[in-house]
mmCIF file as gemmi writes it, N, C-alpha and C atoms, coordinates in Angstrom:
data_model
loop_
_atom_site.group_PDB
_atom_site.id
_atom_site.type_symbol
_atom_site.label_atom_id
_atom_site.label_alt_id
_atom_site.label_comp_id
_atom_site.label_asym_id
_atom_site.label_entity_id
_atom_site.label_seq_id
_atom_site.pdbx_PDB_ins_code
_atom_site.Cartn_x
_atom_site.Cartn_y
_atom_site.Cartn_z
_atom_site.occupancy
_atom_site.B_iso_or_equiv
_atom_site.pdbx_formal_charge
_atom_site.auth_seq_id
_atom_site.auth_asym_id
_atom_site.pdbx_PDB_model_num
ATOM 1 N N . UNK Axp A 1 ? 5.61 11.562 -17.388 1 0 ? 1 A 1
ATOM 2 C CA . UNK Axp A 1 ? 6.555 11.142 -16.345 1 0 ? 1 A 1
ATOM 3 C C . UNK Axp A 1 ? 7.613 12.212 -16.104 1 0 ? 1 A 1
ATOM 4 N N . UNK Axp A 2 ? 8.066 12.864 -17.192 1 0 ? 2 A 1
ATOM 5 C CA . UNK Axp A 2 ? 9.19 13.862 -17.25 1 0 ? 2 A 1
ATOM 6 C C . UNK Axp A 2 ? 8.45 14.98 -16.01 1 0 ? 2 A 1
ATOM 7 N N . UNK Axp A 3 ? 7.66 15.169 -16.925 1 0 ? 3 A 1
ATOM 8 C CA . UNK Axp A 3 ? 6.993 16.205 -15.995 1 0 ? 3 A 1
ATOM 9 C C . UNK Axp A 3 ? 6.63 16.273 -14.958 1 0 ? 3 A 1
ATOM 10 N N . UNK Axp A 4 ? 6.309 15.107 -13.958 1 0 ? 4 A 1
ATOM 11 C CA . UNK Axp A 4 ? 6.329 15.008 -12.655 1 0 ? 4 A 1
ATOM 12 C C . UNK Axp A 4 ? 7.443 14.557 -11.848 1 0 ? 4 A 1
ATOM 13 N N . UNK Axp A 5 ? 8.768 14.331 -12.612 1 0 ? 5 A 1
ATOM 14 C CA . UNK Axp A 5 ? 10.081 14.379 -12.215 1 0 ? 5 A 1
ATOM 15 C C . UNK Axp A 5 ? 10.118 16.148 -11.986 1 0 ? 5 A 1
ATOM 16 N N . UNK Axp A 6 ? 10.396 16.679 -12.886 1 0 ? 6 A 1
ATOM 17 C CA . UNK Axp A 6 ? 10.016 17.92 -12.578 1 0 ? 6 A 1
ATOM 18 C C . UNK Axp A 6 ? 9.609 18.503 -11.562 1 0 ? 6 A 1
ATOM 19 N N . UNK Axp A 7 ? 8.485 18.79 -11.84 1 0 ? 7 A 1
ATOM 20 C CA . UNK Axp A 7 ? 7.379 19.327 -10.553 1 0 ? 7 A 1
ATOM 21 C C . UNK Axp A 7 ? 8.122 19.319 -9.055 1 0 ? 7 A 1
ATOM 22 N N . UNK Axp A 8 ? 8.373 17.94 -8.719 1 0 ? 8 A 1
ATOM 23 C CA . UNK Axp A 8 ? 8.251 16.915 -7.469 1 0 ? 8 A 1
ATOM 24 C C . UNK Axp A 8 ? 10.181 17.382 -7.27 1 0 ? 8 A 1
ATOM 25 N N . UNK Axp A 9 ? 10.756 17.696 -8.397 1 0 ? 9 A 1
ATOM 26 C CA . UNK Axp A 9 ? 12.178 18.174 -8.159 1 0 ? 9 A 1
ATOM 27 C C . UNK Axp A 9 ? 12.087 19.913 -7.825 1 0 ? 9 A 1
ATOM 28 N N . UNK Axp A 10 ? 11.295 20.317 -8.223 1 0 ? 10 A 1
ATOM 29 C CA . UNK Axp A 10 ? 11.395 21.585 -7.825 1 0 ? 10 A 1
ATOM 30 C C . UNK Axp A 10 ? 10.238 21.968 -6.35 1 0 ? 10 A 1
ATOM 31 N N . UNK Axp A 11 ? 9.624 20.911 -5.983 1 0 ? 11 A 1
ATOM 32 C CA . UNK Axp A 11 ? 8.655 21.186 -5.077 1 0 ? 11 A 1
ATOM 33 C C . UNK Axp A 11 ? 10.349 20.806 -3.561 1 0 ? 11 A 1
ATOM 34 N N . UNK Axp A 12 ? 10.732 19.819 -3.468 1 0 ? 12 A 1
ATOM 35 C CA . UNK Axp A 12 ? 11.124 19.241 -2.529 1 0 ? 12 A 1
ATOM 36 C C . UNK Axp A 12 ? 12.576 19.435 -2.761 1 0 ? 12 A 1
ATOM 37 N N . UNK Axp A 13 ? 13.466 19.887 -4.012 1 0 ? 13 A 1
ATOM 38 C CA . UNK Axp A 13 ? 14.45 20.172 -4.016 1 0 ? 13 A 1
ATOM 39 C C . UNK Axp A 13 ? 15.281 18.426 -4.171 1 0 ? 13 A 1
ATOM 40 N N . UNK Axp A 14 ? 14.578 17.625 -4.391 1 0 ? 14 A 1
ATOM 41 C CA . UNK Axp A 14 ? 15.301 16.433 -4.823 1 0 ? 14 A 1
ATOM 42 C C . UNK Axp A 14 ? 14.403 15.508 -5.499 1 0 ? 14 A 1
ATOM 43 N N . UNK Axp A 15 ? 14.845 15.071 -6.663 1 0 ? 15 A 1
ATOM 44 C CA . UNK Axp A 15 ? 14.343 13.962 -7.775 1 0 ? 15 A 1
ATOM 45 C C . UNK Axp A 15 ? 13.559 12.838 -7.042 1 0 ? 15 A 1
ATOM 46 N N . UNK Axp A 16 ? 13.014 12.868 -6.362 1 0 ? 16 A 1
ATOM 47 C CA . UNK Axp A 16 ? 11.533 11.979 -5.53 1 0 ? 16 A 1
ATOM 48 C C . UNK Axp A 16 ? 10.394 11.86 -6.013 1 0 ? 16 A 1
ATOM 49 N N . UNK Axp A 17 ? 9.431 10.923 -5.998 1 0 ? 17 A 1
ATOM 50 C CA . UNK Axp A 17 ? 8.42 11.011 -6.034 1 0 ? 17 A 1
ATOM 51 C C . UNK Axp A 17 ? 7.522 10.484 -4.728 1 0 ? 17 A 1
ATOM 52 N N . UNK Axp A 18 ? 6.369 11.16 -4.459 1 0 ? 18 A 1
ATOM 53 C CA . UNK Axp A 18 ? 5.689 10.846 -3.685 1 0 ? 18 A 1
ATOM 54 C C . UNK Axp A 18 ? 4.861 9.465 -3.906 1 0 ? 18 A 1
ATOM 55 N N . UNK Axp A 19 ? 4.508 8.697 -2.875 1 0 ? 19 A 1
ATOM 56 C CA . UNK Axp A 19 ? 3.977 7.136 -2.959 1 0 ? 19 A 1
ATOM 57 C C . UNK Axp A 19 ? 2.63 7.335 -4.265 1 0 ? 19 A 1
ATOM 58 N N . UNK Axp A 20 ? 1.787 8.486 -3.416 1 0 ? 20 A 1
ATOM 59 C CA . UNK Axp A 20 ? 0.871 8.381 -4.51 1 0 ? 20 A 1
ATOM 60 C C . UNK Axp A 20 ? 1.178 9.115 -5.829 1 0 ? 20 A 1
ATOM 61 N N . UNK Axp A 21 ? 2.037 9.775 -6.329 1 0 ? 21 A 1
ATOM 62 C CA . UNK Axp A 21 ? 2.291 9.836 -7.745 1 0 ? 21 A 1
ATOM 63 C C . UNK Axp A 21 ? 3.251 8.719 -8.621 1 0 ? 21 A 1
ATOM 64 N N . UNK Axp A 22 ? 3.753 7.919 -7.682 1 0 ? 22 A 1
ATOM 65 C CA . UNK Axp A 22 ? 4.584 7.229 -8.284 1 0 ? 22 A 1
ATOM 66 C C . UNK Axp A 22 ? 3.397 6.019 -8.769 1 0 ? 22 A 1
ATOM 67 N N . UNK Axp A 23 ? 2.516 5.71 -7.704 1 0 ? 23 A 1
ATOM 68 C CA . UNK Axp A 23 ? 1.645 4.779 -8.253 1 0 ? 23 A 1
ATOM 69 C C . UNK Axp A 23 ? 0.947 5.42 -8.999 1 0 ? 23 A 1
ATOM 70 N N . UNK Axp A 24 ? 0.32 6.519 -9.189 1 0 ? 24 A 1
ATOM 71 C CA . UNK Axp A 24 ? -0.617 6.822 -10.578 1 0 ? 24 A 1
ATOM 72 C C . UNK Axp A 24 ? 0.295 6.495 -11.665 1 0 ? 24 A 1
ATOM 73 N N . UNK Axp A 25 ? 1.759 6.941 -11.406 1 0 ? 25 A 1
ATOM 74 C CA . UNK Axp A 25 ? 2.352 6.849 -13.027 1 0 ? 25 A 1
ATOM 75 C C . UNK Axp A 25 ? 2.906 5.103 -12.962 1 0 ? 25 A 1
ATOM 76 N N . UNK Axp A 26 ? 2.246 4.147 -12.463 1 0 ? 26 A 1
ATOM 77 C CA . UNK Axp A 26 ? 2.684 3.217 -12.381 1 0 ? 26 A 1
ATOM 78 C C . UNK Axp A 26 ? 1.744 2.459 -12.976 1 0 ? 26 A 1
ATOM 79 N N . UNK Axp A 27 ? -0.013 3.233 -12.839 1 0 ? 27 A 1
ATOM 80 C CA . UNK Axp A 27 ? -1.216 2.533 -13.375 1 0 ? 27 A 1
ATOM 81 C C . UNK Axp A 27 ? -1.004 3.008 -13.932 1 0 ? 27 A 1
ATOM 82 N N . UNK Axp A 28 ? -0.725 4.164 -15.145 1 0 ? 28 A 1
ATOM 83 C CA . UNK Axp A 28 ? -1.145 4.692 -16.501 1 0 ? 28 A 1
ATOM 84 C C . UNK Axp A 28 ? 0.007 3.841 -16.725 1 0 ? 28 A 1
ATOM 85 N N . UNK Axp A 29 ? 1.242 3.384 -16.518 1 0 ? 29 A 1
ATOM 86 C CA . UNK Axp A 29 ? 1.931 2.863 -17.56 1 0 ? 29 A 1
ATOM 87 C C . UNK Axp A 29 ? 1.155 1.123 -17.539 1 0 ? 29 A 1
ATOM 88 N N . UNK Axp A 30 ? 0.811 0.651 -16.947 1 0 ? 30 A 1
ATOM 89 C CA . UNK Axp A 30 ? 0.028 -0.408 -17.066 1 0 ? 30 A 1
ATOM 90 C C . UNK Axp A 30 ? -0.949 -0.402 -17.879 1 0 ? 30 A 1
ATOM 91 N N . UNK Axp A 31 ? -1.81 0.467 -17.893 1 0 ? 31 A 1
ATOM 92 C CA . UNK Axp A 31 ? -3.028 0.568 -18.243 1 0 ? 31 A 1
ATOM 93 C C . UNK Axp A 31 ? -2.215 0.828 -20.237 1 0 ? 31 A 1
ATOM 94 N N . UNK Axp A 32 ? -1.156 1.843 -20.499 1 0 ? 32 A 1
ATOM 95 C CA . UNK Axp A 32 ? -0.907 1.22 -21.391 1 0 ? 32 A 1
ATOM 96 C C . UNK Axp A 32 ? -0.636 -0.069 -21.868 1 0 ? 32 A 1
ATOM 97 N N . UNK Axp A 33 ? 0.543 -0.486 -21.355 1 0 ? 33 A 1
ATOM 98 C CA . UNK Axp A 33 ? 0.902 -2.268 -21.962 1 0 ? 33 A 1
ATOM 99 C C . UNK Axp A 33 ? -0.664 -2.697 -21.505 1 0 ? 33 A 1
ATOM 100 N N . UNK Axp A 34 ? -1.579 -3.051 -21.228 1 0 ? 34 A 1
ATOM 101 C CA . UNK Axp A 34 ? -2.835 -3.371 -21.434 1 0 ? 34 A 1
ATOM 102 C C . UNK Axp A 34 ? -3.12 -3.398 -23.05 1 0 ? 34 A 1
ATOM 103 N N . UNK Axp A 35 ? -3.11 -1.726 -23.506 1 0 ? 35 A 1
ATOM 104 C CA . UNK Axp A 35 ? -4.042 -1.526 -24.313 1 0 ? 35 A 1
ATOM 105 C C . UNK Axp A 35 ? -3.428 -2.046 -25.472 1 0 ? 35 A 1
ATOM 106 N N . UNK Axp A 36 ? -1.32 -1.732 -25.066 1 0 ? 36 A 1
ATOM 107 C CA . UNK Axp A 36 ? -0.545 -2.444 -26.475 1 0 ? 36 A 1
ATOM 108 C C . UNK Axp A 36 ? -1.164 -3.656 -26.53 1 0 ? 36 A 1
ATOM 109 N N . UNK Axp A 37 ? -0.796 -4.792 -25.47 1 0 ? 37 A 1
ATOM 110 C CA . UNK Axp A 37 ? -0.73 -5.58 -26.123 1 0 ? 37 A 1
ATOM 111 C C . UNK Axp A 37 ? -2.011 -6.686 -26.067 1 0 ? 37 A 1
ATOM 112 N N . UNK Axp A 38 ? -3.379 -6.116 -25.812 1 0 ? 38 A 1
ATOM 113 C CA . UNK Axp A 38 ? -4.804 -6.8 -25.399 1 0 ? 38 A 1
ATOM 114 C C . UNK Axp A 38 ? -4.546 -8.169 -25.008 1 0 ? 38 A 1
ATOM 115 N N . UNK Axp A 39 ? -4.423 -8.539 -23.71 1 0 ? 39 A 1
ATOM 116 C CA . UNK Axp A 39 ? -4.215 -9.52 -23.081 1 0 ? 39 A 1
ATOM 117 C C . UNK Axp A 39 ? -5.633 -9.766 -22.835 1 0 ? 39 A 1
C-alpha cells in the first residue's frame, strides 16, 4: 500500500489513487481478512 501511495504521489504530484488501484488494494486487503479469519 505504502508503495503505491508513493508511486501515484510522485506520478501526479498529489497523494491519490487511481479507481483501479485503489480497488486492487481493496481486494488484496479482503482477500486477506478472508484468509485470517476462514469464514
Amino acid at each position: 500500500m505504502n508503495m503505491n501511495c508513493k508511486k501515484v504521489e510522485k506520478d501526479n504530484g498529489v497523494p491519490a489513487f487511481s479507481v483501479g488501484e485503489f480497488n486492487a488494494v481493496v481486494e488484496e486487503y479482503l482477500k486477506k481478512l478472508r484468509k485470517l479469519n476462514k469464514v
